[in-house]
N, C-alpha and C positions, 0 to 999 in steps of 0.2 A: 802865172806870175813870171817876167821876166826877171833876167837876173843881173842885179843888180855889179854896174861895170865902173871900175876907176882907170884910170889913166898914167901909163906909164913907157911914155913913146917910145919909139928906138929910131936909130937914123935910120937902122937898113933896108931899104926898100924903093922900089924905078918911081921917080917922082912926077912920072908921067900919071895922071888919072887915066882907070879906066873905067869903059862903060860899065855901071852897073847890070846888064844883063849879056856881061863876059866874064860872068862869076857865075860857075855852073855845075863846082865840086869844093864838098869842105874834105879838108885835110887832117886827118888827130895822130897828132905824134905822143912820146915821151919825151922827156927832157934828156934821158939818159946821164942824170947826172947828180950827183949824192947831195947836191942841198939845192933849196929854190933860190938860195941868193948868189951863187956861183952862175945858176942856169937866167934867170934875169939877169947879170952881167954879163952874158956871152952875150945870149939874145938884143941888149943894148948897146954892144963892142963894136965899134966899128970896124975893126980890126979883124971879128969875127967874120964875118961876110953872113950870118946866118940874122934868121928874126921869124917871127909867126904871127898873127894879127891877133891873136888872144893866147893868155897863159893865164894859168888853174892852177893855184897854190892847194899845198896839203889841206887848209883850213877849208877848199870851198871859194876863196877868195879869185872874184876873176881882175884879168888887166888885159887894157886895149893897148896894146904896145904898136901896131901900123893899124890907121883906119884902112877898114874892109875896100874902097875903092882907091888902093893903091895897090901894087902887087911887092908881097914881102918875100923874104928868099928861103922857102922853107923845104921847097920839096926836094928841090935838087934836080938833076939829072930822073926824069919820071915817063911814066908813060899808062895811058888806060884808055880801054877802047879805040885804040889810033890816035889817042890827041897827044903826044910829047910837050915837054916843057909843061905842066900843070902848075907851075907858078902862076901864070897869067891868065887861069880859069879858075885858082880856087882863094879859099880861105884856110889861112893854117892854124890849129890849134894847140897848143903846148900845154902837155900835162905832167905837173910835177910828177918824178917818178926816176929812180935809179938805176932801171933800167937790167937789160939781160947782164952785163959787162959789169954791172954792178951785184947788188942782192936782190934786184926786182919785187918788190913786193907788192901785195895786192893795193890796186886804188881806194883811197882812203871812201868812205862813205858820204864825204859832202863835196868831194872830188864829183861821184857819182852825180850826187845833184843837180850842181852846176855844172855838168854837161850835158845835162837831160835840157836844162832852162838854156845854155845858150845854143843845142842845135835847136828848139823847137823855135826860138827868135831866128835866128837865120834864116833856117827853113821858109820860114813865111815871110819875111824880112824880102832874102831874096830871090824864092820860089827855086829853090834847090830840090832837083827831084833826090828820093832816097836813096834810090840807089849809085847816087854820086857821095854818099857818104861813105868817105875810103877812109884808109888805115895807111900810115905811112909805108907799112910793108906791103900793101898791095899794088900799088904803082910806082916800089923799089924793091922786087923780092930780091934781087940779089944783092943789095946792098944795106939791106934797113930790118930792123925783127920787128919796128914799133907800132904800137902799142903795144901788142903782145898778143899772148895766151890769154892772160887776167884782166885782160881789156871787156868788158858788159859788152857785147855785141849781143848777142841774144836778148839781156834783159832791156835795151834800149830799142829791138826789135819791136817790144810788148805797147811801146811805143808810139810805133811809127816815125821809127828814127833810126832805123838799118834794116839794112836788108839782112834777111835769115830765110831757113829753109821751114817748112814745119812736117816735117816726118817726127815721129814718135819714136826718142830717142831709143829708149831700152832696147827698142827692137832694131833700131840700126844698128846698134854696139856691138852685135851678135854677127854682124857682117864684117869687123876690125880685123883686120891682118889676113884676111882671106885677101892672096895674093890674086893681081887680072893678069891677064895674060894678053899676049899682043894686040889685040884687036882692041881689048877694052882700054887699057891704054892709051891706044888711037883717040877713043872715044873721050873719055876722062878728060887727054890735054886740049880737044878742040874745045869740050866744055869749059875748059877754064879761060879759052877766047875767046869763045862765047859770052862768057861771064862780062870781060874786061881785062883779061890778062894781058900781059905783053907775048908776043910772039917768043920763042927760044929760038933765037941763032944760031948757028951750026956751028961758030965760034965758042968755045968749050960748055958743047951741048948739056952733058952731061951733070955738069956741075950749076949752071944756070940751071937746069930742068928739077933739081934737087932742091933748089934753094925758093924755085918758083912753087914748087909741092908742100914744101914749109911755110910758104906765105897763106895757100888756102888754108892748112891745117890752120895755125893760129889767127884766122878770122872764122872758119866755120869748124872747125872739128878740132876744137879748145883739146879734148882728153888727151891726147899723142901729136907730138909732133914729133916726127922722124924722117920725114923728107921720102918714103914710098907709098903709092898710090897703093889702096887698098878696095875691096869693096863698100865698105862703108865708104870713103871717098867718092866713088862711084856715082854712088846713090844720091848723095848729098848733091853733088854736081849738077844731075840728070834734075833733080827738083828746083835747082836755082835757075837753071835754062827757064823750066817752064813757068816759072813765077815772074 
């Protein structure tokens, strides 16, 4: 069952049409902002320069604020797999929510819903592979948390609507805070190139490399987020490689 969409344009967005098969990643943000009628008038402010092709109110309720073959201005400043600018490859989606900055609370349960029904419309819509289904903090870790921690990525895995790892959790947890050492390391951040990550420039490495280790935590390893690679990290990494 698709899910049912009303219409609530915004101006912002390049009013150039694009090809429909140069839509090749969906985008799911938070609103990061304490009510949905503040967060639909930013997203409709011209003023704002921002917008997302779909918003998910508390109730479940979706809206088409730019149609899908326009590019809306959502990601920002992005980058995954080598392709920069992801404006012009994806679709963005805006999920009521208040975000870290705020009180962050868990996604409502019809929230849940209708984002189950509109990536599975997408998806086939416009043959989005899964693993292009990103998190606004994965192709901004150092500027973005969103969605977050309490984002379902796992249970929309069950899916076929993210990618996840499937190691057996209990027994990874048991690998937490067991620190790697140089080598592994090594290993760890190639994997998260591997994955799709951005590269870390040597331009303050360190702090970028913290914020990049934060971004896999709160898409694959929800329980801790604290910005050091651990073996449970590790693990989880070496399985998404080979998935």
């Amino acid at each position: 069952m698709w899910p049912k969409i009303s219409q609530n344009y915004s101006p912002n967005f390049n009013v150039s049409k694009r090809p429909q098969k140069n839509i090749k990643f969906i985008i799911i943000h938070y609103t990061g902002m304490k009510n949905e009628s503040l967060a639909i008038n930013r997203l409709c402010n011209t003023k704002s320069k921002v917008s997302a092709h779909y918003f998910i109110k508390k109730n479940g309720s979706v809206l088409n604020l730019v149609p899908p073959l326009y590019e809306a201005w959502h990601a920002g400043e992005s980058s995954w797999k080598g392709i920069k600018s992801l404006n012009r490859y994806s679709i963005g989606i805006e999920i009521q929510n208040s975000g870290h900055d705020n009180k962050y609370e868990n996604f409502a349960l019809n929230q849940i819903i209708s984002i189950k029904k509109l990536l599975k419309y997408l998806i086939r819509k416009y043959r989005v592979n899964v693993n292009n289904i990103l998190g606004h903090s994965d192709i901004a870790p150092d500027r973005k948390k969103d969605p977050g921690e309490k984002f379902p990525w796992k249970e929309l895995s069950k899916y076929k609507l993210s990618k996840w790892h499937n190691l057996n959790e209990k027994k990874l947890k048991r690998k937490r805070l067991i620190l790697l050492n140089f080598d592994e390391e090594v290993i760890f951040l190639k994997n998260l190139k591997k994955i799709g990550y951005s590269k870390i420039l040597q331009k303050n490495y360190n702090k970028k490399k913290f914020f990049l280790i934060k971004a896999f935590q709160r898409r694959f390893r929800q329980g801790l987020i604290n910005g050091t690679p651990d073996q449970e990290c590790l693990i989880i990494s070496k399985n998404l490689v080979k998935s």
